[in-house]
py3Dmol code that shows the C-alpha trace and the ligand (Angstrom):
import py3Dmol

protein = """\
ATOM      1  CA  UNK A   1      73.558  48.497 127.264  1.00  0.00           C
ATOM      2  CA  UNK A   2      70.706  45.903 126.370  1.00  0.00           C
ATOM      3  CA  UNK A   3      70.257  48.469 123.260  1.00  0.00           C
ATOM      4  CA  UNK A   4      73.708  47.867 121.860  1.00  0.00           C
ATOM      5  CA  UNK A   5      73.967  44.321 122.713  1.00  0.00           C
ATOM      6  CA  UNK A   6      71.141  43.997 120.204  1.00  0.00           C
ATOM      7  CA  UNK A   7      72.534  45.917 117.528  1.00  0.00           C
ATOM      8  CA  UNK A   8      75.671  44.263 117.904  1.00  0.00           C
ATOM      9  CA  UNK A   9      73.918  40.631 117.711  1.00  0.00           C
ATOM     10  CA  UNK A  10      72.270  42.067 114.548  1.00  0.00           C
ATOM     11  CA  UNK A  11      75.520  43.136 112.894  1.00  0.00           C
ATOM     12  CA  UNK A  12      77.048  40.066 113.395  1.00  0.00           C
ATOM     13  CA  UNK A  13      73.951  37.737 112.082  1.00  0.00           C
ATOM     14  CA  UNK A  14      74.068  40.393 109.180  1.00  0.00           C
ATOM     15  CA  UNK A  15      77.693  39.300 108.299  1.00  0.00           C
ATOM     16  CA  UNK A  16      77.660  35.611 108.574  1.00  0.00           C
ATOM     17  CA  UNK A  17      74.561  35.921 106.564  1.00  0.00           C
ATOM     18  CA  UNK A  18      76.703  37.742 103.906  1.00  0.00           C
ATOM     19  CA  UNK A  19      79.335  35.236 104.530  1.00  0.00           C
ATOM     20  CA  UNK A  20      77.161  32.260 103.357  1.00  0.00           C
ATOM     21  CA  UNK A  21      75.522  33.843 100.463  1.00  0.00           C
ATOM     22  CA  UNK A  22      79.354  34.476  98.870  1.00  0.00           C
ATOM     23  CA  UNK A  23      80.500  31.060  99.865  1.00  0.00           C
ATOM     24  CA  UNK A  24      77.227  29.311  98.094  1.00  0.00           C
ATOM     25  CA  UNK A  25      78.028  31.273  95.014  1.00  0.00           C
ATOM     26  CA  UNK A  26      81.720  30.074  94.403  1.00  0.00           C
ATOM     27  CA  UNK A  27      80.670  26.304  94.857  1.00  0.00           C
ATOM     28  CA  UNK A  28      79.162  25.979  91.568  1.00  0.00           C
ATOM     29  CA  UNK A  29      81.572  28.011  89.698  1.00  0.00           C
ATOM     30  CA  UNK A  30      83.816  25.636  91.137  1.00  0.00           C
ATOM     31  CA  UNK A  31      82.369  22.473  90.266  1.00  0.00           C
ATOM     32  CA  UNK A  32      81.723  23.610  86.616  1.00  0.00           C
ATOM     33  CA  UNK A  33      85.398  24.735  86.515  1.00  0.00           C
ATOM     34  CA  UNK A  34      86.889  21.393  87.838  1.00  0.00           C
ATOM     35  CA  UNK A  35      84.165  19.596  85.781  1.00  0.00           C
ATOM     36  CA  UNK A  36      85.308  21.577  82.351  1.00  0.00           C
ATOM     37  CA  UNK A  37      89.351  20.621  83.079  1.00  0.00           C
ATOM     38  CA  UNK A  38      88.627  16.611  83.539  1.00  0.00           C
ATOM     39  CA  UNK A  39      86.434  16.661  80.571  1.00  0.00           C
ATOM     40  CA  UNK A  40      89.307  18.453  78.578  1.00  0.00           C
ATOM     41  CA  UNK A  41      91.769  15.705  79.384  1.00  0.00           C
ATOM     42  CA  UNK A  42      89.490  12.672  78.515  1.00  0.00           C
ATOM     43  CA  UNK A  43      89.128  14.263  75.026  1.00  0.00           C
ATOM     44  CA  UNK A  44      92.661  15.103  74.885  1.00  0.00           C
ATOM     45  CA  UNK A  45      93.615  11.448  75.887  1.00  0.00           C
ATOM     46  CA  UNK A  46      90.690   9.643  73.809  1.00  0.00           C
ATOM     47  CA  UNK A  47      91.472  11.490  70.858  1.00  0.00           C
ATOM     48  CA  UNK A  48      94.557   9.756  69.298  1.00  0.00           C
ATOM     49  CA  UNK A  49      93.246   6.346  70.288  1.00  0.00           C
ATOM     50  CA  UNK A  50      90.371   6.370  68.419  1.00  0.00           C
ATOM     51  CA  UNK A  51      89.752   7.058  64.447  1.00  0.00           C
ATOM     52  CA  UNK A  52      85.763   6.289  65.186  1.00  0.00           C
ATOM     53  CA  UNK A  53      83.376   9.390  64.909  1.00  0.00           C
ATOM     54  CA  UNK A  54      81.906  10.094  67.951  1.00  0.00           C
ATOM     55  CA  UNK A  55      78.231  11.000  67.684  1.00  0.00           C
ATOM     56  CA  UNK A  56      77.340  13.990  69.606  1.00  0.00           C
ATOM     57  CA  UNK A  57      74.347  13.286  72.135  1.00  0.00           C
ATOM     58  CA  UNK A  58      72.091  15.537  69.976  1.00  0.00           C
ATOM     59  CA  UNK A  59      72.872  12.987  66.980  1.00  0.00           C
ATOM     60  CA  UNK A  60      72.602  10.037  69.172  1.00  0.00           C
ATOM     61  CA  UNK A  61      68.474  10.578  70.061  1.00  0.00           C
ATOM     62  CA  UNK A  62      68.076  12.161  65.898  1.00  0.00           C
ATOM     63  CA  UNK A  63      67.468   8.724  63.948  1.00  0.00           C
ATOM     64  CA  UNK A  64      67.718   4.869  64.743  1.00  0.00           C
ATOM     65  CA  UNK A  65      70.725   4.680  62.531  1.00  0.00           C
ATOM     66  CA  UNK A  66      72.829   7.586  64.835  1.00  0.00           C
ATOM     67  CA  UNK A  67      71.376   5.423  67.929  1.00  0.00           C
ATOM     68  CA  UNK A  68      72.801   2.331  66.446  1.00  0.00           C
ATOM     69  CA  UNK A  69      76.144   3.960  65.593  1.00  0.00           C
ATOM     70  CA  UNK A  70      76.336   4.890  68.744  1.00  0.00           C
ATOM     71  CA  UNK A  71      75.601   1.188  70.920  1.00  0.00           C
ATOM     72  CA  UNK A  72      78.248  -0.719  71.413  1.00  0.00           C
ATOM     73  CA  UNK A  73      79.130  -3.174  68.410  1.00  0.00           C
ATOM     74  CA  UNK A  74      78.856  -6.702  68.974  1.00  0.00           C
ATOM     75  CA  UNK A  75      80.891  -9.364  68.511  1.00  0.00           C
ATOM     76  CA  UNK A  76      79.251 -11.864  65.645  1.00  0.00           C
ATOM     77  CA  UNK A  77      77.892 -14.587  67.664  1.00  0.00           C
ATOM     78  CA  UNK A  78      79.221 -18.294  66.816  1.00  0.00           C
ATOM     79  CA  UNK A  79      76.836 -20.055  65.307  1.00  0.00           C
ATOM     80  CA  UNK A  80      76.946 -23.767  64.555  1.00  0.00           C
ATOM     81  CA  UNK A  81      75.413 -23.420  60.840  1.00  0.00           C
ATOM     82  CA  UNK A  82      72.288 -24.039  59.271  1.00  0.00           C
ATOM     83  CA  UNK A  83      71.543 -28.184  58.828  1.00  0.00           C
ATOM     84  CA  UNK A  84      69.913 -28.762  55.588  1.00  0.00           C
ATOM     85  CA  UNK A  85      68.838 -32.561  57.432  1.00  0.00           C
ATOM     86  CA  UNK A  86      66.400 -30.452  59.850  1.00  0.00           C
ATOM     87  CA  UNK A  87      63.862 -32.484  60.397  1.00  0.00           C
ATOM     88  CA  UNK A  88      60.621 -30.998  58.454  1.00  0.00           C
ATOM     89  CA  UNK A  89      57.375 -32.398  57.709  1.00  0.00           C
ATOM     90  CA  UNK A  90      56.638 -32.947  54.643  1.00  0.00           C
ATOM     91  CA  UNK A  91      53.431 -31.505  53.967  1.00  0.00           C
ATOM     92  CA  UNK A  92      55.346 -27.981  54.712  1.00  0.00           C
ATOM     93  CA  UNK A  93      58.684 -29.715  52.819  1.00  0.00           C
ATOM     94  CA  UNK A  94      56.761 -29.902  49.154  1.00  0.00           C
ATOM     95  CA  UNK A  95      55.493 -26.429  49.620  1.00  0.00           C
ATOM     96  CA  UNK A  96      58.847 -24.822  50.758  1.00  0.00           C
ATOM     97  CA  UNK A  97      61.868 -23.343  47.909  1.00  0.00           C
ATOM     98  CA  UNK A  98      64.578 -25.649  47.612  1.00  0.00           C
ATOM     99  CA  UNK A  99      66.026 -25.287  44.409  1.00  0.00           C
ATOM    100  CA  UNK A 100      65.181 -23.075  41.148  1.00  0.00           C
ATOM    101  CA  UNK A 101      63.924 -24.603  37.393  1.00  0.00           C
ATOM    102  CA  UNK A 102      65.847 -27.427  37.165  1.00  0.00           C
ATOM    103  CA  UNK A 103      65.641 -27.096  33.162  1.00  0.00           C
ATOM    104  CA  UNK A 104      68.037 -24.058  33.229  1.00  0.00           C
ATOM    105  CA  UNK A 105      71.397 -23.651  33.715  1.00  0.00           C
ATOM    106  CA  UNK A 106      71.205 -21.580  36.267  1.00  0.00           C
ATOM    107  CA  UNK A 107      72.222 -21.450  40.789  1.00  0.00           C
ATOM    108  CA  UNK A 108      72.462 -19.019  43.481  1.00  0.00           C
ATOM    109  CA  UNK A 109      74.911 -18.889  45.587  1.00  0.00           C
ATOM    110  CA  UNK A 110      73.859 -18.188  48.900  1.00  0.00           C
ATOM    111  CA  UNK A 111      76.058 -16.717  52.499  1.00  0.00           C
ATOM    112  CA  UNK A 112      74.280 -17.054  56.072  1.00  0.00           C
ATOM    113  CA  UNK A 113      74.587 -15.426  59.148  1.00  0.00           C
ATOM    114  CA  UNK A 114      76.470 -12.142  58.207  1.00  0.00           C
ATOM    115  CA  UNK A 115      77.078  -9.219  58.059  1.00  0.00           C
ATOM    116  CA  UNK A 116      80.646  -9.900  59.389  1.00  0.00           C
ATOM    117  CA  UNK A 117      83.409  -7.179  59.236  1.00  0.00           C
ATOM    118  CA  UNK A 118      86.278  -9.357  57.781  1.00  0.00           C
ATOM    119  CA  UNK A 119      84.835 -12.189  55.770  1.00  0.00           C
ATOM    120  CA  UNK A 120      81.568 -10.796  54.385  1.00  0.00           C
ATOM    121  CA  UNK A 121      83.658  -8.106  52.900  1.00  0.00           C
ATOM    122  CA  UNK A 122      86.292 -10.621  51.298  1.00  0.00           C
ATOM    123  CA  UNK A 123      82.802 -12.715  50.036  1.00  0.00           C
ATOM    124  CA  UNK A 124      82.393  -9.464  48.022  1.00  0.00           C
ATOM    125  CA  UNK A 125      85.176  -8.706  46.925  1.00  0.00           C
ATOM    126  CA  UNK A 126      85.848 -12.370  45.287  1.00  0.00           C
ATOM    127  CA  UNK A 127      82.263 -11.896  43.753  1.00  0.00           C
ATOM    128  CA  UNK A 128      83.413  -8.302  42.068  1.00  0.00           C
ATOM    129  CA  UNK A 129      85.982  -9.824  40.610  1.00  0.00           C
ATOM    130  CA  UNK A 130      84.397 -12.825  39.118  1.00  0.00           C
ATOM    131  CA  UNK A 131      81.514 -10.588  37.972  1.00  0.00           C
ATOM    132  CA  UNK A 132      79.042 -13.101  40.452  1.00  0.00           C
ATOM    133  CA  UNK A 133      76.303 -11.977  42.717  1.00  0.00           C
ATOM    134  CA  UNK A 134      75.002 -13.848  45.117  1.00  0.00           C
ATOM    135  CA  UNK A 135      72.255 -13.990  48.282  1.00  0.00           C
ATOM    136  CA  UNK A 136      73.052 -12.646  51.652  1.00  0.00           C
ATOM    137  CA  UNK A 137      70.478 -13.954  54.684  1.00  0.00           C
ATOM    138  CA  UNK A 138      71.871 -11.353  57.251  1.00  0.00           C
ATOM    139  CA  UNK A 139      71.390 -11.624  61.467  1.00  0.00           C
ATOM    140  CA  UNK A 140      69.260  -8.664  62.009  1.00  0.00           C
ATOM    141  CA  UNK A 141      71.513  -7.421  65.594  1.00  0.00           C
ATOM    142  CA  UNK A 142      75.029  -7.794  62.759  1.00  0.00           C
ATOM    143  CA  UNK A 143      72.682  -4.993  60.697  1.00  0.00           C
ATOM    144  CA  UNK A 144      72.855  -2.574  62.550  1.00  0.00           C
ATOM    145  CA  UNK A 145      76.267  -2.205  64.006  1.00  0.00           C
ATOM    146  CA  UNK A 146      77.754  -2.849  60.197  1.00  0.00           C
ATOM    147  CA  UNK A 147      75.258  -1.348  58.635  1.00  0.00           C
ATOM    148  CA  UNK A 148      77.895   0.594  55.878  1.00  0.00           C
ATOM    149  CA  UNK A 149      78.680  -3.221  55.156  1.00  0.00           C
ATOM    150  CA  UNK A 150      75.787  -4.323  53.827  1.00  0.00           C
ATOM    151  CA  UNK A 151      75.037  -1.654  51.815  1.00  0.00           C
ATOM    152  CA  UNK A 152      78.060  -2.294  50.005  1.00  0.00           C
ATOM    153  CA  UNK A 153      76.909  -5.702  49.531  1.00  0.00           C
ATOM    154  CA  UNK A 154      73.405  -4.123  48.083  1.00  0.00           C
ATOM    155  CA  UNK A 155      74.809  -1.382  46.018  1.00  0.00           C
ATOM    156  CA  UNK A 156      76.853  -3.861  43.983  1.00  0.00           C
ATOM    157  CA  UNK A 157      74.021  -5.447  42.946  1.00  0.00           C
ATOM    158  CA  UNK A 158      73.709  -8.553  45.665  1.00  0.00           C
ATOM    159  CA  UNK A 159      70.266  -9.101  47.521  1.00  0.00           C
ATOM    160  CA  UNK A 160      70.028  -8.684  51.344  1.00  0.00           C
ATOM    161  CA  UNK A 161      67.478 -10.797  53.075  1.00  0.00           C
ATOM    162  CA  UNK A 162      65.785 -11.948  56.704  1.00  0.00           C
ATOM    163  CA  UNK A 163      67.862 -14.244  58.510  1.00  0.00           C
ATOM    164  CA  UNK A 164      65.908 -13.470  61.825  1.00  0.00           C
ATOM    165  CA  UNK A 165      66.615 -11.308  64.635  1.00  0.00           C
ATOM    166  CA  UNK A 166      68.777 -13.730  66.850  1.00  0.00           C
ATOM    167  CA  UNK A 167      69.337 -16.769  64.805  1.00  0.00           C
ATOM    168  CA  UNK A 168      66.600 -18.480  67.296  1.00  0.00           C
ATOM    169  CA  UNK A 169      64.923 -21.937  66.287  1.00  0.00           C
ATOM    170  CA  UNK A 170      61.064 -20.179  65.401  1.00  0.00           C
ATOM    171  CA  UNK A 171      59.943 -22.795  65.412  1.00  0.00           C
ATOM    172  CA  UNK A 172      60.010 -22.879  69.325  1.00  0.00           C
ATOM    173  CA  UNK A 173      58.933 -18.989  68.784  1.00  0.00           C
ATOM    174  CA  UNK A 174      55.448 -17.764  69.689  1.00  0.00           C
ATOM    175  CA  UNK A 175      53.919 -16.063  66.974  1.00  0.00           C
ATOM    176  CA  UNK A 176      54.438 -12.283  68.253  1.00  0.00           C
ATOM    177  CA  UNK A 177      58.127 -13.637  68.553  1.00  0.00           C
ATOM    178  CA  UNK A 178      58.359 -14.896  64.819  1.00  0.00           C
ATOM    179  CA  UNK A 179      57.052 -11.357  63.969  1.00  0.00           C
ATOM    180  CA  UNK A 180      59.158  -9.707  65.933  1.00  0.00           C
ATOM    181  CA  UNK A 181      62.118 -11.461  64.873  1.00  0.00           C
ATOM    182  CA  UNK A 182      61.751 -11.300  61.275  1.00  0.00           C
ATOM    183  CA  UNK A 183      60.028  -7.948  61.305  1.00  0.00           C
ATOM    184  CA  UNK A 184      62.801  -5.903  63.269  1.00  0.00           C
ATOM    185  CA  UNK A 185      65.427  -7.816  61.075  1.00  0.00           C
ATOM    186  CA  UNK A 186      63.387  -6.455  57.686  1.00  0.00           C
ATOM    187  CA  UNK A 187      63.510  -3.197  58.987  1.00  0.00           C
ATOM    188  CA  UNK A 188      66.988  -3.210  59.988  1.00  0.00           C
ATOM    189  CA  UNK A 189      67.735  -4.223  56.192  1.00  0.00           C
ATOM    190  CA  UNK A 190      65.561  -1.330  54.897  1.00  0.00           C
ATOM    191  CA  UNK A 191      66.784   1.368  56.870  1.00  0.00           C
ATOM    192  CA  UNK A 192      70.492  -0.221  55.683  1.00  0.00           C
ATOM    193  CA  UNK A 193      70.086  -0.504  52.039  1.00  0.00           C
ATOM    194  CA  UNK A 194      66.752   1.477  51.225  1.00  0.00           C
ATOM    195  CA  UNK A 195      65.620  -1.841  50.011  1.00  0.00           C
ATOM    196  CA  UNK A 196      62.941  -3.890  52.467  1.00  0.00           C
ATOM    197  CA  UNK A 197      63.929  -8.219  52.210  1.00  0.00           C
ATOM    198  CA  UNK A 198      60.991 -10.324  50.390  1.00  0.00           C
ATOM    199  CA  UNK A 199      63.031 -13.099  51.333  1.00  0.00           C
ATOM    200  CA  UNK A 200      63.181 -15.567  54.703  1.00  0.00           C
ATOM    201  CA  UNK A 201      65.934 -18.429  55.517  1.00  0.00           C
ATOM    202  CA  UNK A 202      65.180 -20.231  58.390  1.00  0.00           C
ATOM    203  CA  UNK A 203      67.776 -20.662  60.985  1.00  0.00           C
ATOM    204  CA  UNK A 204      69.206 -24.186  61.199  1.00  0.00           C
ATOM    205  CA  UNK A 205      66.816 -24.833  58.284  1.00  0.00           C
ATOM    206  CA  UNK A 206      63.931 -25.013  61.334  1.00  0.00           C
ATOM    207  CA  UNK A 207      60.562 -24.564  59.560  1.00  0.00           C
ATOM    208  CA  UNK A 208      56.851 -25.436  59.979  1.00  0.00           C
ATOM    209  CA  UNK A 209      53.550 -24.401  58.600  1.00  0.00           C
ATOM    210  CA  UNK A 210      53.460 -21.543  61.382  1.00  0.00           C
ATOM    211  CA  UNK A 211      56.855 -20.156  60.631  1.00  0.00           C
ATOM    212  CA  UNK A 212      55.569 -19.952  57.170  1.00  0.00           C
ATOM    213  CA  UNK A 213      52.927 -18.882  57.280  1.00  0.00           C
ATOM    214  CA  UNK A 214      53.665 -16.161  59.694  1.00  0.00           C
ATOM    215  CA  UNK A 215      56.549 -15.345  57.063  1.00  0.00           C
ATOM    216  CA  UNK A 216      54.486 -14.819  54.254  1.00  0.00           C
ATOM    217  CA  UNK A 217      52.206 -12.731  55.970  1.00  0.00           C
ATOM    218  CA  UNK A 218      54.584 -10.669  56.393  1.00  0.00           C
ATOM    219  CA  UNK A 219      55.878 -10.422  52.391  1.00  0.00           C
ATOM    220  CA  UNK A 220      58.891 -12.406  53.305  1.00  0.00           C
ATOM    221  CA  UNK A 221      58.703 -15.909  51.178  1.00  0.00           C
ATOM    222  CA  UNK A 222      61.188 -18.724  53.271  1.00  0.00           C
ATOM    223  CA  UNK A 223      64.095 -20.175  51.274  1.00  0.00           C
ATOM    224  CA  UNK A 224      66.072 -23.855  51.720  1.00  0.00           C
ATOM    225  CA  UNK A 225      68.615 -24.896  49.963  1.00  0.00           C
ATOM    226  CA  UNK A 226      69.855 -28.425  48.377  1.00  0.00           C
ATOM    227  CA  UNK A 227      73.695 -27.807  48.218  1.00  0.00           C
ATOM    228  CA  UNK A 228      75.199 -28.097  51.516  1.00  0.00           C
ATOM    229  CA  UNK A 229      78.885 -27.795  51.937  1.00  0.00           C
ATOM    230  CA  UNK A 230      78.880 -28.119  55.420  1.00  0.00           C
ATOM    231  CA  UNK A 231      81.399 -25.333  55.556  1.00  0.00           C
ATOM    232  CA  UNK A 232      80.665 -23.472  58.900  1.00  0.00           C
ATOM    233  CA  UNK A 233      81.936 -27.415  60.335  1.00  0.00           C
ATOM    234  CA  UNK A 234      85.697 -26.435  58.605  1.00  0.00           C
ATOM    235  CA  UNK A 235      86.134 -29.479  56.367  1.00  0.00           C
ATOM    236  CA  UNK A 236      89.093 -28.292  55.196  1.00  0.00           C
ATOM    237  CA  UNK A 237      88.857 -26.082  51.604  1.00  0.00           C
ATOM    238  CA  UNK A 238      89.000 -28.728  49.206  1.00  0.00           C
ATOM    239  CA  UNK A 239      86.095 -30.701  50.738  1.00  0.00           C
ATOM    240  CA  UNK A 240      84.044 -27.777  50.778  1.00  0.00           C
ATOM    241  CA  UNK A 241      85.301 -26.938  46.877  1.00  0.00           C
ATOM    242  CA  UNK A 242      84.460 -30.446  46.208  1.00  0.00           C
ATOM    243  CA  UNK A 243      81.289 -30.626  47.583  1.00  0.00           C
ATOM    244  CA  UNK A 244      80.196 -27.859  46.220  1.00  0.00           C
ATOM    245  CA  UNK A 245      81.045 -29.162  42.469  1.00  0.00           C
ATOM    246  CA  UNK A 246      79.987 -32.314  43.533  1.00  0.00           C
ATOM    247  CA  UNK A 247      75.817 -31.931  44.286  1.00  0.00           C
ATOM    248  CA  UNK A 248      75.765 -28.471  41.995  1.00  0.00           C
ATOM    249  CA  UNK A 249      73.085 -28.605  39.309  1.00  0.00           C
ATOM    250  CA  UNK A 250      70.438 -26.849  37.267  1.00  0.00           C
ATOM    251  CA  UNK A 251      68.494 -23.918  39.683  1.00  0.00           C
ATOM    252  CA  UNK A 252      70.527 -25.523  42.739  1.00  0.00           C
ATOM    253  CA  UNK A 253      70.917 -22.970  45.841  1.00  0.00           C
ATOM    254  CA  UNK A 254      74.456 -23.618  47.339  1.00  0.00           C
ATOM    255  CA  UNK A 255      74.607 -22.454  50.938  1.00  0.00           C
ATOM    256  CA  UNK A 256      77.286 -21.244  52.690  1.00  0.00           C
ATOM    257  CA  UNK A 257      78.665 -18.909  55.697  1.00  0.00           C
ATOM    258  CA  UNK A 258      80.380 -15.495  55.657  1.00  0.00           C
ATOM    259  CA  UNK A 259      79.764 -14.853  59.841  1.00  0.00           C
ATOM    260  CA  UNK A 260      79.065 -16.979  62.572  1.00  0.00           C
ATOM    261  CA  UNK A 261      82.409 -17.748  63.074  1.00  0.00           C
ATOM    262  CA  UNK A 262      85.822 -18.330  61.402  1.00  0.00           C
ATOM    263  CA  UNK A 263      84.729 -18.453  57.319  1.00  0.00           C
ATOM    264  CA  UNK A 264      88.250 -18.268  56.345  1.00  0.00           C
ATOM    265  CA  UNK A 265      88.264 -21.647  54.657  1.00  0.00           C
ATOM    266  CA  UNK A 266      84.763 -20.567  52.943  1.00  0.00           C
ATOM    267  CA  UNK A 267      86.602 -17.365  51.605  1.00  0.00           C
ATOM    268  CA  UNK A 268      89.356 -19.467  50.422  1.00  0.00           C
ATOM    269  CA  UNK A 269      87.168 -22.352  48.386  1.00  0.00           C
ATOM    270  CA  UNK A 270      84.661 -19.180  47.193  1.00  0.00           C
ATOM    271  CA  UNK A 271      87.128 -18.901  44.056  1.00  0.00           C
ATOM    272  CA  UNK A 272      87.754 -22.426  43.415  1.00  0.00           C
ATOM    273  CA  UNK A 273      83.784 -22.653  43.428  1.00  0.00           C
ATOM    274  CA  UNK A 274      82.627 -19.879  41.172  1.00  0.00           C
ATOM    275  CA  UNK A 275      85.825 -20.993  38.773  1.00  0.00           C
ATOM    276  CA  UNK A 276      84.348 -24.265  38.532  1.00  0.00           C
ATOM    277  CA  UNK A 277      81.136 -23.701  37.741  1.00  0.00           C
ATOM    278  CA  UNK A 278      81.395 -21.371  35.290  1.00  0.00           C
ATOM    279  CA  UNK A 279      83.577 -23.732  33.124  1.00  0.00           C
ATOM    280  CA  UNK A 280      80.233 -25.931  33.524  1.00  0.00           C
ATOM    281  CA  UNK A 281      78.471 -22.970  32.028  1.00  0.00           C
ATOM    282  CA  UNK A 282      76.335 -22.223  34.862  1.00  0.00           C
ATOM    283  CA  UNK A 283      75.244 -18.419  35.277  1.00  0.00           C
ATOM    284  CA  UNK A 284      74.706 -17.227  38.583  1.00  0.00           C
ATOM    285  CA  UNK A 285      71.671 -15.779  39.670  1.00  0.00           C
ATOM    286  CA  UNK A 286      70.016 -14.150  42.975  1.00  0.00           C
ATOM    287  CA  UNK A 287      67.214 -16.033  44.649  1.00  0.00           C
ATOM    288  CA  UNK A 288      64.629 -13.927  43.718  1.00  0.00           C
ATOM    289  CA  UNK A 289      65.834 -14.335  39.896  1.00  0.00           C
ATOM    290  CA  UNK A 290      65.656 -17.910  40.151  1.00  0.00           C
ATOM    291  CA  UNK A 291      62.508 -17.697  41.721  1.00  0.00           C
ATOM    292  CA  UNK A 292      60.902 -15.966  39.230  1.00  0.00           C
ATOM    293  CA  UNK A 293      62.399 -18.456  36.195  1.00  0.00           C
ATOM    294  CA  UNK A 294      60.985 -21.231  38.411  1.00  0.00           C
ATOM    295  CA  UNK A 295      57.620 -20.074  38.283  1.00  0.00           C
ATOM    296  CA  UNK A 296      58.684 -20.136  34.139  1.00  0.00           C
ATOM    297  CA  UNK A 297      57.967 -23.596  34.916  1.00  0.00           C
TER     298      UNK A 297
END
"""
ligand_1 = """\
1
ZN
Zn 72.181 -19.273 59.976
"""
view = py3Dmol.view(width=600, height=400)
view.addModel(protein, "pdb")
view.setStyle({"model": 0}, {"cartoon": {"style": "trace"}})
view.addModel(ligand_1, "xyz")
view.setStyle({"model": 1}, {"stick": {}})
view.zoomTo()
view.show()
């Protein structure tokens, strides 16, 4: 009797023991199962909403530019414009680019604080038409995220350069921070456009001997201006057309805005502008063009 209780305890451990290992094997066959049917219906839903590519995980860890693709894009911060009336000493003032020769008839136009996805695209196409190019001081974090943008702007012949990282006043910046700001923006730029910026615009127009000096260190030479329009303040398109035609002279840089907020006036006096100039004869240059004739002396 005490024989076959034993034998019959054993049989029945046996089976529950059988029981378990069947029931552990169907849970993850489950799982995967339910796991593969919700992942079908996202895709099926996301599908139609969305004309954007995608990138795969494998693409998003195989280069910087599939990482940035695949971060969220920004929105274009609002900036409140660069102020030519910074205050700056003037022992860094007579050794900082403000204008070009003032013996040739010759200006750069100049847009801060892009990339944007509406206006800087309308900047360039006004600029096609009129045969212009201009200077583009792009927001390193806009580079990224519209990255197809400004290589547009570079491939038809425009110049791309270092508007810092995050638009920060440097000179409130530590040193590292300067570099860092101006260095991740340059590469941003170069992995863009193939081209690395030699140029630097100061946010706000902020600049000391530190700034620039840490600037030039780094191959990047700072640029002012002495035409200020104002326009990022929305005078209205006349004043800034006006303005513009007003203070414009020999090797003048004209500043203006195609992100940082709503540049739709700026897009709208843009032909006005280049019209009016060229009936003064002027020809329009890039920076570093009118750099160079300005060392012509
Ligand atoms: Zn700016």
């Amino acid at each position: 009797m005490r024989k076959a209780c034993v034998v019959l305890l054993s049989l029945l451990l046996l089976c529950w023991g059988v029981f378990l290992t069947a029931f552990a094997n169907r849970l993850p066959a489950q799982a995967t199962q339910t796991t593969v049917v919700r992942v079908k219906s996202v895709a099926v839903k996301i599908k139609p909403a969305s004309t954007k590519v995608v990138p795969t995980p494998t693409h998003a860890t195989s280069s910087p530019v599939a990482r940035a693709l695949a971060t969220p894009i920004p929105t274009p911060p609002a900036l409140s414009g660069d102020n030519v009336n910074a205050t700056i000493p003037a022992g860094v003032r007579e050794n900082i680019f403000f204008n070009g020769n003032t013996s040739l008839h010759e200006i750069a136009l100049t847009f801060d604080d892009g990339p944007h996805p509406i206006y800087t695209l309308q900047v360039l196409h006004i600029l096609q038409e009129y045969g212009v190019k201009a200077t583009f001081f792009c927001i390193g974090r806009q580079v990224l995220p519209y990255a197809s943008i400004v290589a547009q702007v570079s491939r038809a012949g425009n110049v791309i350069a270092d508007h810092t990282w995050d638009h920060f006043d440097m000179t409130r910046l530590s040193i590292a921070g300067m570099q860092w700001e101006l260095n991740r923006t340059a590469n941003a730029i170069t992995l863009a456009t193939g081209v690395r910026p030699v140029l630097f615009r100061p946010p706000y127009g902020y600049i000391n001997t530190t700034v620039k000096d840490v600037s030039t260190r780094l191959g990047l030479t700072p640029i002012m201006w002495n035409v200020d329009p104002s326009d990022w303040r929305l005078p209205g398109t006349d004043a800034i057309v006006q303005r513009v035609l007003a203070n414009t002279g020999n090797g003048s840089v004209i500043l203006m805005h195609d992100g940082g907020g709503n540049r739709s006036q700026t897009v709208q006096a843009l032909p006005q502008i280049i019209a009016g100039l060229q009936q003064r004869g002027f020809r329009f240059v890039t920076v570093p063009q009118l750099l160079a004739d300005s060392a012509r002396g």
